[in-house]
Every structure is written in structure tokens, then in C-alpha cells.
C-alpha positions in Angstrom: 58.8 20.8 43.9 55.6 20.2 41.9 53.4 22.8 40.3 49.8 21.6 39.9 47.2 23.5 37.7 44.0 22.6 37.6 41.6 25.0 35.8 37.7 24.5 35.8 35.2 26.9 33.8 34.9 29.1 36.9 38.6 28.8 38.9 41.2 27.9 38.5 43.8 26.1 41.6 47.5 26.2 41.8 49.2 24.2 44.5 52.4 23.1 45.3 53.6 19.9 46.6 57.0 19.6 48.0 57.6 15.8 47.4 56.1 15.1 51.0 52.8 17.1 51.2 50.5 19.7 49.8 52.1 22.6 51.3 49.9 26.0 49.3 47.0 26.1 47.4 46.0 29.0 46.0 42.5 30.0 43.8 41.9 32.5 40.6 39.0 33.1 38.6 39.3 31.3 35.2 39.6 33.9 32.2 40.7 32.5 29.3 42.6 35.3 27.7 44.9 35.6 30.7 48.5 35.7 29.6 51.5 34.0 31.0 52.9 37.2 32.2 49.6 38.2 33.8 49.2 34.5 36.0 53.0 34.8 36.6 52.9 38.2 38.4 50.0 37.2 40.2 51.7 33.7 41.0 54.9 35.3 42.0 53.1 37.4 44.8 51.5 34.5 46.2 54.5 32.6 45.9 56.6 35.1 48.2 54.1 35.0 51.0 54.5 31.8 51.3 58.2 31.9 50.8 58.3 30.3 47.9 59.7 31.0 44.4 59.2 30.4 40.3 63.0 28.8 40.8 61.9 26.4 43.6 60.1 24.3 40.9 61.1 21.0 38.8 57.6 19.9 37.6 54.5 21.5 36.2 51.2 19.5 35.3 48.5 21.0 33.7 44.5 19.8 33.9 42.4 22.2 32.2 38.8 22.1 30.6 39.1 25.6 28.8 41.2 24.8 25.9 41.8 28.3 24.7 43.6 28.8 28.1 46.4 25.6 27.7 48.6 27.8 25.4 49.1 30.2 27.9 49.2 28.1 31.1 52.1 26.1 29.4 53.7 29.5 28.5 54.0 30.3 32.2 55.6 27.0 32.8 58.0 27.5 30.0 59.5 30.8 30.9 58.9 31.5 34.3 58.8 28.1 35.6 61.6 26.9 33.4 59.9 23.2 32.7 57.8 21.7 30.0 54.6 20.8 31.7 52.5 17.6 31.4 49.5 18.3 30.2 46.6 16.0 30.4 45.2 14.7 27.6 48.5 15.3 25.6 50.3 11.8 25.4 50.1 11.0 29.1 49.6 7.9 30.7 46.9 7.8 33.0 47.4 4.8 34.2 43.6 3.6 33.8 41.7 2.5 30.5 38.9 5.2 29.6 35.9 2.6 28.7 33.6 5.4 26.4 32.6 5.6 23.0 34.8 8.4 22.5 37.6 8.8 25.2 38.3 12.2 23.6 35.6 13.6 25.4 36.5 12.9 28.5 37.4 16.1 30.0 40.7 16.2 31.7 39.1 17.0 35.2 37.0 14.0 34.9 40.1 11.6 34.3 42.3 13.1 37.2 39.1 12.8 39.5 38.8 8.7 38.8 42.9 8.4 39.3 42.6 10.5 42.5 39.7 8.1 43.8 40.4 4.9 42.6 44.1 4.9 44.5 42.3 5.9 47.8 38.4 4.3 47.4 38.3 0.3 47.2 35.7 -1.0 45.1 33.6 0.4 42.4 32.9 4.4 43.0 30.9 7.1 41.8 32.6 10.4 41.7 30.4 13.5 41.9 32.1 16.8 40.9 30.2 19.6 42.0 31.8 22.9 40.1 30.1 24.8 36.8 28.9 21.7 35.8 28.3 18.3 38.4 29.3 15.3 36.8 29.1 11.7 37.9 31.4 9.3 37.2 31.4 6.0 37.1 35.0 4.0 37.8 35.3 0.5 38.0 37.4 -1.7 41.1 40.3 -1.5 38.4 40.2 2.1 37.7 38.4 2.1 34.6 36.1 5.6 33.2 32.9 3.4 32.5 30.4 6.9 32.0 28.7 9.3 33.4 25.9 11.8 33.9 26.3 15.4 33.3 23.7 18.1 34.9 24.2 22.1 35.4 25.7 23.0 38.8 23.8 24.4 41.9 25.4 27.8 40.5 24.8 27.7 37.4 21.1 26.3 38.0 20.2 29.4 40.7 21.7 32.0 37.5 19.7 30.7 35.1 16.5 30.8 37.4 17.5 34.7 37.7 18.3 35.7 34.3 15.0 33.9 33.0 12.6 35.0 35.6 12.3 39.1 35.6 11.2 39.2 39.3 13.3 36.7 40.6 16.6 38.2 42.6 20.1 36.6 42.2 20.6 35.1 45.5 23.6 33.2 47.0 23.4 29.5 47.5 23.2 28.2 51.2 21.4 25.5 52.7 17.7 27.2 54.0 16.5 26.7 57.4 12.9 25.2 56.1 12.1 23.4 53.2 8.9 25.8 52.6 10.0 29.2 52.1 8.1 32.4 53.6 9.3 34.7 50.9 11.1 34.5 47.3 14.8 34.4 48.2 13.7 31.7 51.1 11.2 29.9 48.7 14.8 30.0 45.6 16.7 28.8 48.0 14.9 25.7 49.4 13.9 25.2 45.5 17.3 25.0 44.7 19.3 23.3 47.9 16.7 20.6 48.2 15.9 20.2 44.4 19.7 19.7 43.9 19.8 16.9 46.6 17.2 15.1 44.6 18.7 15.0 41.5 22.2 14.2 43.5 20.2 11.4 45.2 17.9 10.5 42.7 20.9 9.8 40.0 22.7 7.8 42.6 19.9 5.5 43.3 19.8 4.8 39.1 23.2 4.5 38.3 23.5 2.0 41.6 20.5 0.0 40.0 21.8 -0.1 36.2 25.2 -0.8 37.4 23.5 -3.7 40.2 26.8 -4.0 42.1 27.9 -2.0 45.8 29.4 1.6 44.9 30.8 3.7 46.9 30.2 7.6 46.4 32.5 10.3 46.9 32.3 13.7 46.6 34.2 16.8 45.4 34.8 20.0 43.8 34.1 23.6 44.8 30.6 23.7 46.3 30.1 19.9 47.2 30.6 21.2 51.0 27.2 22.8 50.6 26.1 19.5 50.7 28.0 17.7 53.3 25.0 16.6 56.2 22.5 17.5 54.0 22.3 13.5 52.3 23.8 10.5 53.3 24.3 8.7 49.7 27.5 10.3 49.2 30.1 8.5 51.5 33.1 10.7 51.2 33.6 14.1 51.0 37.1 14.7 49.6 38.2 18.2 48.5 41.8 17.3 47.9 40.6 14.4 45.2 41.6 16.0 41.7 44.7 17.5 42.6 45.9 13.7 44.4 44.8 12.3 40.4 47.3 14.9 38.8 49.8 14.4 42.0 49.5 10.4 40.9 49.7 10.9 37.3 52.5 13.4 37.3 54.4 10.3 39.3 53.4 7.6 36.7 55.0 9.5 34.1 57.9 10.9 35.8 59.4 7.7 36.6 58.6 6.1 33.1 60.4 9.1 31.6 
């Protein structure tokens, strides 16, 4: 039985594959001074519901983009768990070749994401991420991390428009029913939604031109279903994309150990 943890700026998912399947998958707000004991109390509960327990587990892997939260994650694995977890970025094969200036930089999300689509996706992809940040990544037909573009999320975008703007509310994202807006949270909203699927659309149709070879574009993270039927350049919606990459990763290693 696998533990996967994959921790983003906002939440962080556990979920636990049996050998067969992806059989729980539970979310947490991300704070980074959470302590072992504190996730493993709040795992444990989950766990029981599903009638599971900290014992059923042999594995543990670990993708995280808030450093200062690792030391604890791999606490909980270590005493509760009983394993040493793989974390990515920390001596692990990925099983791909990371083709930037400085592969250090590449988050850990961002590597799972291009093993989880390049196993599935033929060809040469472009991975959005929609979460705190949306990223696009560009893999190669063999795998490869060629770059990316980086831009605030939808989230992130509609906070910043409310703590910089005194009369402007903080509103939730959804998509709006017109594109011109009768009142303020109407007129944020379709500002927002629609202005987001022109920079998703409008980045697609540059990287597709530099690069000046057929890509398919897939889609995932925590609000990208916001945006499923609202744009046909992205080809695949695929929620379950990051946690395959780790599932994939934890397998290349395992054996080789």
C-alpha cells in the first residue's frame, strides 16, 4: 500500500493506492508549520473511515513545493508510517531528462506532472497546472522538461484585484452567464473567467508557434475544471495527472532499489 503526498502552496492531497487502483484521496489546507503529530491524527481519522490504517502502508512518496513543510511530512512517514519516504527532488530518478538552464528550479509538482502525462499523452504535450500559480509545461515525445511559462492563478489573480482595489468585494470564481457584467461582482467575474481563458489560450497559440511542431494540451490541478467547456485548446482534462507521475516514479525506483 502506497502513501502519495502531494503538497501545493494552497492543499495539500494524500491518496492511497493499493497496488491496483487509487482507492482514497483525501485534501488539507497547506500550512507549513504543521507537525507530524498534527497530519498524523488528522490522517488517522480519515484513514479509519475508510478502513484503512498507518500499518496498512509499505511506501511513502513525497512531492512538495513548500520546502519548510518536507521535514515534517517525512516525520510522519518515519514514525507513524514506519517507511522512509521518496522524496522528489532528493536523489530520485525521474525517469525523464529535465532540458533547463537550471533543473534545480524545477519544482517537484512540475516534474511529476510531465512523468504523469508523458506515460499516457503520445506526442509532444503542454501541461497546464492550474493551482496558486498556472504553469505550462512543455514536454517533449521522449519525456523531456523543455520550459515553461509561469502566470498567477485565477485565485490568486481575483485576490489581488480585491486587496488593491478598496471598493472591489472578494468574490468566488465561477464561470458568469454574460461576458458584460450588469454590476461589479458580475462585471469581476467575467473580467476574470474570460481574461484567464485568454491568457490560457493566448499562451497556447505562442508556445505552439515557437515550438512549430503538433502538441497536445492537457490540463490539471485544482480549479482547471472551471474551465472545462469554456475553450477548446486544451484537449484533456485530467485531474488524476500528478498523483499517476509520483504513482510512476515511486515504481521506477522501487524496482531499481
Amino acid at each position: 500500500m502506497l502513501l502519495a503526498i502531494e503538497q501545493g502552496n494552497t492543499n495539500t492531497l494524500f491518496a492511497v493506492h493499493d497496488g491496483a487502483t487509487w482507492i482514497a484521496q483525501w485534501r488539507t489546507a497547506t500550512h507549513s508549520t504543521r507537525t507530524a503529530d498534527e497530519y498524523a491524527v488528522w490522517l488517522s481519522q480519515l484513514l479509519g473511515m475508510a478502513g484503512l490504517a498507518m500499518s496498512t502502508f509499505d511506501g511513502c512518496i513525497i512531492s512538495s513545493v513548500v520546502p519548510q513543510s518536507i521535514f515534517n511530512l517525512r516525520n510522519l512517514a518515519r514514525r507513524y508510517l514506519h517507511v522512509e519516504p521518496m522524496v522528489i527532488g532528493e536523489n530520485v530518478d525521474l525517469g525523464i531528462e529535465v532540458r533547463i538552464e537550471k533543473p534545480s528550479e524545477a519544482g517537484a509538482d512540475r516534474l511529476v506532472n510531465a512523468v504523469g502525462a508523458h506515460i499516457v499523452y503520445p506526442g509532444d504535450l503542454i501541461v497546464i497546472d492550474s493551482g496558486t500559480a498556472t504553469t505550462f509545461d512543455i514536454v517533449a515525445a521522449d519525456g523531456g522538461l523543455e520550459g515553461c511559462a509561469i502566470a498567477p492563478g485565477i485565485n490568486l489573480s481575483m485576490e489581488a484585484l480585491h486587496q488593491a482595489a478598496a471598493k472591489l468585494p472578494r468574490i468566488a470564481i465561477q464561470k458568469p452567464q454574460r461576458i458584460i457584467g450588469k454590476d461589479t461582482v458580475g462585471a469581476m467575474q467575467s473580467g476574470v473567467f474570460w481574461g484567464y481563458i485568454g491568457l490560457i489560450e493566448g499562451l497556447i497559440a505562442r508556445i505552439k508557434g515557437e515550438w512549430d511542431r503538433p502538441m497536445t494540451v492537457v490540463g490539471t490541478g485544482g480549479v482547471a475544471s472551471l474551465f472545462h467547456g469554456a475553450t477548446t485548446t486544451i484537449d484533456h482534462f485530467d485531474p488524476d495527472l500528478t498523483i499517476r507521475g509520483m504513482l510512476e516514479i515511486w515504481r521506477r525506483n522501487s524496482t531499481k532499489a
